[in-house]
N, C-alpha and C positions, 0 to 999 in steps of 0.2 A: 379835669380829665374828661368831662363831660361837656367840653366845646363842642355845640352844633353847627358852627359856618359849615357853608357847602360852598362849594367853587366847580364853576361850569368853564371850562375850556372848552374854546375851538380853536385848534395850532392848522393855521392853513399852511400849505410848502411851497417856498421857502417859507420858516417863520421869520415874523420881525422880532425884533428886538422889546418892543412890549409884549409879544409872546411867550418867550423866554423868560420874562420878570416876570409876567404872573402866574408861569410854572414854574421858577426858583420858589417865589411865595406862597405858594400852594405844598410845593415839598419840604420846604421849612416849617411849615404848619402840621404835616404829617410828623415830622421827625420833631417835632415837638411835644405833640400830641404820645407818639410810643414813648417818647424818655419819660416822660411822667408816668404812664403805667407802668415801665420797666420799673424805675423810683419804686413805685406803691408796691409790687409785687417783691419787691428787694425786703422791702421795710415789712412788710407782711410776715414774711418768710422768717427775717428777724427775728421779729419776735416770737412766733411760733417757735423757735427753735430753743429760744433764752427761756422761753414757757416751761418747755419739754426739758432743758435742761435744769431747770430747779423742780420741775415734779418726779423728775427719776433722780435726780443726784448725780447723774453721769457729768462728765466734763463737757464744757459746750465744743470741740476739738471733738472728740467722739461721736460724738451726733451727725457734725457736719462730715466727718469722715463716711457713718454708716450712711448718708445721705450719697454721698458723692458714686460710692460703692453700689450703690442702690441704683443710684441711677443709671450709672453707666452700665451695669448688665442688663438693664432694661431697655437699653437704645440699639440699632444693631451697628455691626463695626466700621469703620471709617474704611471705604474702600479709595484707593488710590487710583487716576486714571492711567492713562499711560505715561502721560503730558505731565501730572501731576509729581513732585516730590517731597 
């Protein structure tokens, strides 16, 4: 998760077509880079919950309910545009 490359682009206009590949491969490396932390923080979350759910006794279904509960009153509400359905 702790890949250091860095990538320097200069996309002149028009780009060429090696412009383009080494900004496909530069955003495949980002999106590679999030899926792994997304992973870790999934996995994290996991277990902390499996934790919590054998030190209280509660069902793990309960937890992630009062989680979800939790969080969604804590976000504010999806507002719809006009364009939106």
């Amino acid at each position: 998760m702790n890949d250091a490359r860095t990538h320097q682009l200069t996309i002149p206009y028009p780009p060429t077509v090696e412009d383009l590949q080494r900004l496909a491969e530069a955003m495949a490396d980002v999106n590679r880079l999030r899926s792994r932390g997304y992973g870790a923080h999934a996995l994290v979350t996991s277990l902390l919950m499996r934790w919590l759910s054998e030190a209280t006794g509660q069902p793990h279904s309960d937890i992630i309910n009062r989680f979800a509960l939790t969080i969604d009153s804590m976000l504010p509400p999806d507002e719809l545009g006009s364009g939106d359905s």
